[in-house]
C-alpha positions in Angstrom: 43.1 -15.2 -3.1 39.8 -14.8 -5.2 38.6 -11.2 -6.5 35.4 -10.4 -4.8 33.2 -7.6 -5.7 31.6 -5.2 -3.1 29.0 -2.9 -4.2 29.7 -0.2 -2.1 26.4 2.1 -3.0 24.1 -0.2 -2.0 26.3 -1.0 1.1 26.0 2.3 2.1 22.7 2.8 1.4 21.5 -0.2 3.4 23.9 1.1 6.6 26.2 -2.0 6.3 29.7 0.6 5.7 29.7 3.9 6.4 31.2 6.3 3.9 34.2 6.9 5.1 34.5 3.0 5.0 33.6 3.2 1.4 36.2 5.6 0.9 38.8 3.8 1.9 37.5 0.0 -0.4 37.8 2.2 -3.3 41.0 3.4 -2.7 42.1 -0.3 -2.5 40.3 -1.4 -5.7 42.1 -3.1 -8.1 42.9 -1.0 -11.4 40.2 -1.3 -14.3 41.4 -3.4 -16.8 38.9 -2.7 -20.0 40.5 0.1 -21.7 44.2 -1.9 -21.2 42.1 -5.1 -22.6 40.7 -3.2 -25.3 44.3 -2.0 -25.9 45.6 -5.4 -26.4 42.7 -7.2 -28.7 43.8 -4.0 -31.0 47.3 -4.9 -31.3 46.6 -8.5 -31.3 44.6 -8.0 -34.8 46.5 -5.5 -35.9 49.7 -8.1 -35.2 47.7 -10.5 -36.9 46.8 -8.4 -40.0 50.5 -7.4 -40.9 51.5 -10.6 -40.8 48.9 -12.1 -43.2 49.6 -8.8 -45.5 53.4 -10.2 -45.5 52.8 -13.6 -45.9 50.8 -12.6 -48.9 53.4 -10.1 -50.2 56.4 -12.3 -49.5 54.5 -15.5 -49.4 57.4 -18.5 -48.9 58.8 -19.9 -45.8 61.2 -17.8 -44.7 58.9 -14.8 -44.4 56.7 -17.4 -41.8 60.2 -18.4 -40.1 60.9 -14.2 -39.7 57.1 -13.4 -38.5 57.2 -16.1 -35.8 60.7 -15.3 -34.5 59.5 -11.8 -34.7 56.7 -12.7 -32.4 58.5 -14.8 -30.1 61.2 -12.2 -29.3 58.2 -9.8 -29.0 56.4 -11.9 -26.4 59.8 -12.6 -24.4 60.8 -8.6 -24.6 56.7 -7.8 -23.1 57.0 -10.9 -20.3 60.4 -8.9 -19.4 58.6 -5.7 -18.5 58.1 -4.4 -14.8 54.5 -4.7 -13.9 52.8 -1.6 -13.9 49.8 0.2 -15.0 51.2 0.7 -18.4 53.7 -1.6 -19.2 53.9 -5.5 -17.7 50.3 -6.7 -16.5 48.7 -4.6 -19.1 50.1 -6.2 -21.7 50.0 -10.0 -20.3 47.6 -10.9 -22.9 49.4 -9.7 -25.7 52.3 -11.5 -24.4 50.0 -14.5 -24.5 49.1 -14.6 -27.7 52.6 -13.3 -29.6 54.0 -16.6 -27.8 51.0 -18.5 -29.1 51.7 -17.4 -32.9 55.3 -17.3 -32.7 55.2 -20.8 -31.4 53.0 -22.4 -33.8 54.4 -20.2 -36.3 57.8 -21.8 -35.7 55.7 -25.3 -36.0 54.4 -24.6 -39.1 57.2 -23.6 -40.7 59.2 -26.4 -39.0 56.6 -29.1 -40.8 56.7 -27.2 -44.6 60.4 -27.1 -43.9 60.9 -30.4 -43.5 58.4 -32.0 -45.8 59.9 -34.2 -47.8 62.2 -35.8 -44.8 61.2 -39.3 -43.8 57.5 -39.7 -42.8 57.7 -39.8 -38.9 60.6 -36.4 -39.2 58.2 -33.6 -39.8 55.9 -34.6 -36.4 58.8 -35.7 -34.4 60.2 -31.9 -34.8 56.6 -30.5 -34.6 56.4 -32.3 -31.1 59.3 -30.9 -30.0 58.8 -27.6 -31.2 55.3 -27.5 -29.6 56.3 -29.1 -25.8 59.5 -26.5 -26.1 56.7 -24.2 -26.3 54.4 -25.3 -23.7 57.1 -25.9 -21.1 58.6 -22.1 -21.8 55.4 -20.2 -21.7 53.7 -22.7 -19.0 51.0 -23.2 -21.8 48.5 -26.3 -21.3 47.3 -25.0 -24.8 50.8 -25.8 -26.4 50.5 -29.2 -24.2 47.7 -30.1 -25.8 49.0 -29.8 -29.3 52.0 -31.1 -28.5 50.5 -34.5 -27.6 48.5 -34.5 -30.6 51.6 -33.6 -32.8 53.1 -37.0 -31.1 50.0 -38.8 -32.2 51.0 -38.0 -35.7 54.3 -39.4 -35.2 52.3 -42.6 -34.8 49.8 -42.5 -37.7 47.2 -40.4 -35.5 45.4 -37.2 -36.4 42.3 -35.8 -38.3 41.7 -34.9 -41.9 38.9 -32.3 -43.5 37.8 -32.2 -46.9 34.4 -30.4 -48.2 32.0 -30.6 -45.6 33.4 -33.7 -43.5 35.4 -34.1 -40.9 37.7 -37.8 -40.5 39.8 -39.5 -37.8 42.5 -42.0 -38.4 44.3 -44.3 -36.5 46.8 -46.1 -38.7 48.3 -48.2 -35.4 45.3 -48.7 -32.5 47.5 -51.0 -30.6 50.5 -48.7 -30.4 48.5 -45.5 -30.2 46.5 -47.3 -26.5 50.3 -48.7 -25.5 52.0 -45.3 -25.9 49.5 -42.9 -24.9 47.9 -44.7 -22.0 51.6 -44.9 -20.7 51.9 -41.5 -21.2 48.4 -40.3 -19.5 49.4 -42.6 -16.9 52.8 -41.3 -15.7 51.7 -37.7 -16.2 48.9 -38.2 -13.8 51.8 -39.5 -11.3 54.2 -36.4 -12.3 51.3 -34.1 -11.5 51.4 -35.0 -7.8 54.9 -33.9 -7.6 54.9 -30.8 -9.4 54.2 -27.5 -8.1 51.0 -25.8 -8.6 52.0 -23.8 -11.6 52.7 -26.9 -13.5 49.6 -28.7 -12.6 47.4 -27.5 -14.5 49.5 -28.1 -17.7 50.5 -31.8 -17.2 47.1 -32.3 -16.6 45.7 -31.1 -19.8 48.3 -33.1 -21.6 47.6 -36.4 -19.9 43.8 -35.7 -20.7 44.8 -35.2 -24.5 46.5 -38.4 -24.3 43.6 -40.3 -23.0 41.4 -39.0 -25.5 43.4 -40.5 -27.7 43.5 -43.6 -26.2 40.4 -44.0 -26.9 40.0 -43.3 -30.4 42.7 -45.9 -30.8 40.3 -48.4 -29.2 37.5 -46.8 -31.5 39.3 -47.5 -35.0 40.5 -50.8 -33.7 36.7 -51.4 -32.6 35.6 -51.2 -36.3 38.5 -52.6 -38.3 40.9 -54.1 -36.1 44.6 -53.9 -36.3 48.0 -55.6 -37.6 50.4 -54.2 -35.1 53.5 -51.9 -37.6 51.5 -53.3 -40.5 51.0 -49.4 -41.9 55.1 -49.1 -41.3 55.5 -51.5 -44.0 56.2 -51.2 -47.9 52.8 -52.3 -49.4 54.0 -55.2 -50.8 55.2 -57.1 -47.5 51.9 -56.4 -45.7 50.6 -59.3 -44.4 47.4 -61.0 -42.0 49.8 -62.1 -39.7 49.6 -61.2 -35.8 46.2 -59.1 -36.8 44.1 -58.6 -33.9 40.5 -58.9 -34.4 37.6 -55.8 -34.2 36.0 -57.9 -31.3 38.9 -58.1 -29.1 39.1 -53.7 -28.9 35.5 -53.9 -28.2 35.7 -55.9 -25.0 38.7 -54.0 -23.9 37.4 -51.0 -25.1 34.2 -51.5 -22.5 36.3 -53.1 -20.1 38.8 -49.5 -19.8 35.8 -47.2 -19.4 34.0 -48.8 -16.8 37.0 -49.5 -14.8 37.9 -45.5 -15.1 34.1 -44.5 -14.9 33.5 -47.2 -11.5 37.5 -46.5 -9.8 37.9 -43.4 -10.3 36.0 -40.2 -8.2 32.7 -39.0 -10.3 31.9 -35.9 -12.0 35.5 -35.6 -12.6 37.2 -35.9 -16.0 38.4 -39.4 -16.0 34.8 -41.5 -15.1 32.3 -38.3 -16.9 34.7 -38.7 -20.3 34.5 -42.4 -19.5 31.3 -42.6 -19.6 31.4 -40.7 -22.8 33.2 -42.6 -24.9 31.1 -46.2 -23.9 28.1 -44.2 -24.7 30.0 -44.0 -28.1 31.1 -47.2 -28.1 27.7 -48.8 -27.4 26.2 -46.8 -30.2 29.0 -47.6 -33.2 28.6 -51.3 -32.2 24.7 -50.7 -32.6 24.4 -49.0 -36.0 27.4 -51.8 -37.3 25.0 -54.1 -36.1 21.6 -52.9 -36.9 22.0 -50.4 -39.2 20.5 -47.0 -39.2 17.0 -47.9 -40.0 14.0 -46.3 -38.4 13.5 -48.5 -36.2 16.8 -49.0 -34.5 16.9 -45.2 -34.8 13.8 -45.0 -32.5 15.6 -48.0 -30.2 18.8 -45.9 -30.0 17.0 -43.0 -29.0 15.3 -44.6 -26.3 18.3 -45.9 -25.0 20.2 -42.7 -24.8 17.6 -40.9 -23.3 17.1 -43.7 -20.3 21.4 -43.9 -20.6 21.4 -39.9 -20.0 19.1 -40.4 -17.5 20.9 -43.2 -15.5 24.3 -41.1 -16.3 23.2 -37.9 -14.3 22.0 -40.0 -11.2 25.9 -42.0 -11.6 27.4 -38.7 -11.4 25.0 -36.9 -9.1 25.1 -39.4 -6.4 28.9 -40.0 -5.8 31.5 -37.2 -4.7 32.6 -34.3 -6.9 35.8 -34.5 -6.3 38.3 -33.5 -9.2 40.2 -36.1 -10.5 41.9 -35.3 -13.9 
């Protein structure tokens, strides 16, 4: 049922509830929450603050492992409480976000302790760690890391250095194969779960979609040899490579099939329509260049794109669809 909010002076004051009636809505108000928010941000930075003091006192992997276990049982012990004005649904958030760092505490010290195990070990555990997570708590944040984590498992993720952000995909054709089958059969699964579930498995199969395209991006610029980055350097070869030109095509041809079959203004056709915006304007600059005047041909183009975009979306039904 959604919260709605009644002024009740200026009801009064205009003669639409008398005060007796008045009376008795603010004896059915729900319980203010700011001072039991308030209450929880503190301990949530003050949670926060010992643990980076320890870490820095102590700072090796078993003092991380300790912290996040420590967290974890916290978060279980709060979810555990009866709800009351004191106890339970005042301290949901903090529950939240104990189970948040214990469980990507437990992550992180599950990748540094596992390190130097073979290359695909670290994010396999990582993955499990993290969907563990998300299926115990219910989180669609932890559902969206966890699909990420997989990604790593084959050759997908993001690097930072001094002011720069990258993204790498070391296998395009296995990152599309695997996460559009994975997308796919979470969008089925979501029919069939219950509501509380929804909302989770959707998120996930959205993550994995975004990465399907960024597997058709990176195979749009540089193509792919399918396992070639699997391989000792040595016995790399051209063999099987599939050309730049061939992700391209399929690249367009997979966002205007979501963008044209599926219901728009939701998230499958509006990202859609994203990522071919991105597409057309990677193949343009590879092609042109960025000179001034393919800048000012670009820009042109978006702007007329944006424009054509919003009457797309504004003239079919917005009905949700991912």
């Amino acid at each position: 049922m959604p919260v709605i909010r009644l002024d009740l002076a200026a009801l009064m004051k205009s003669g639409q509830i008398t005060p007796e009636e008045a009376t008795r809505l603010a004896a059915l108000a729900l319980p203010g929450t700011r001072a039991g928010l308030a209450v929880n941000l503190l301990l949530i930075f003050g949670a926060v603050a010992v643990a980076i003091a320890a870490i820095a006192l102590v700072p090796n992997a078993a003092t991380g492992l300790m912290l996040a276990l420590g967290a974890i049982t916290g978060a279980e012990i709060l979810r555990r409480l009866k709800t009351g004005p004191v106890t339970g649904d005042s301290f949901a958030l903090l529950a939240t976000a104990l189970a948040l760092m214990g469980t990507l505490g437990l992550a992180g010290w599950t990748a540094w302790q596992f390190q130097d195990a073979p290359a695909t070990a670290p994010a396999v555990l990582v993955t499990f760690v993290l969907a563990a997570g998300a299926l115990w708590y219910c989180s669609a944040f932890l559902a969206a890391l966890a699909v990420l984590a997989l990604g790593a498992v084959f050759g997908t993720g993001t690097g930072y250095w001094h002011a720069s952000y990258g993204l790498f995909v070391e296998e395009p054709v296995i990152t599309i194969a695997v996460f559009g089958a994975l997308a796919a059969g979470l969008y089925q699964l979501r029919a069939t779960l219950p509501e509380a579930w929804s909302n989770l498995t959707t998120v996930a199969a959205r993550t994995g979609l975004v990465l399907v395209h960024f597997g058709f991006w990176v195979g749009s610029l540089w193509g792919d040899v399918i396992g070639d980055s699997w391989l000792p350097y040595g016995s790399r070869s051209e063999a099987g490579r599939i050309l730049p030109w061939i992700f391209s095509l399929g690249w367009a041809g997979f966002s205007l099939a979501l963008a044209l079959r599926t219901p728009r203004g939701g998230f499958l056709s509006v990202s859609a329509l994203v990522f071919l915006a991105i597409h057309g304007y990677t193949q343009y600059f590879e092609t042109f260049g960025a000179e001034p005047m393919s800048l000012l041909i670009a820009g042109l183009v978006l702007v007329g794109l944006a424009i054509g975009v919003a009457r797309f979306v504004r003239r079919g039904e917005l009905k949700p669809d991912g």
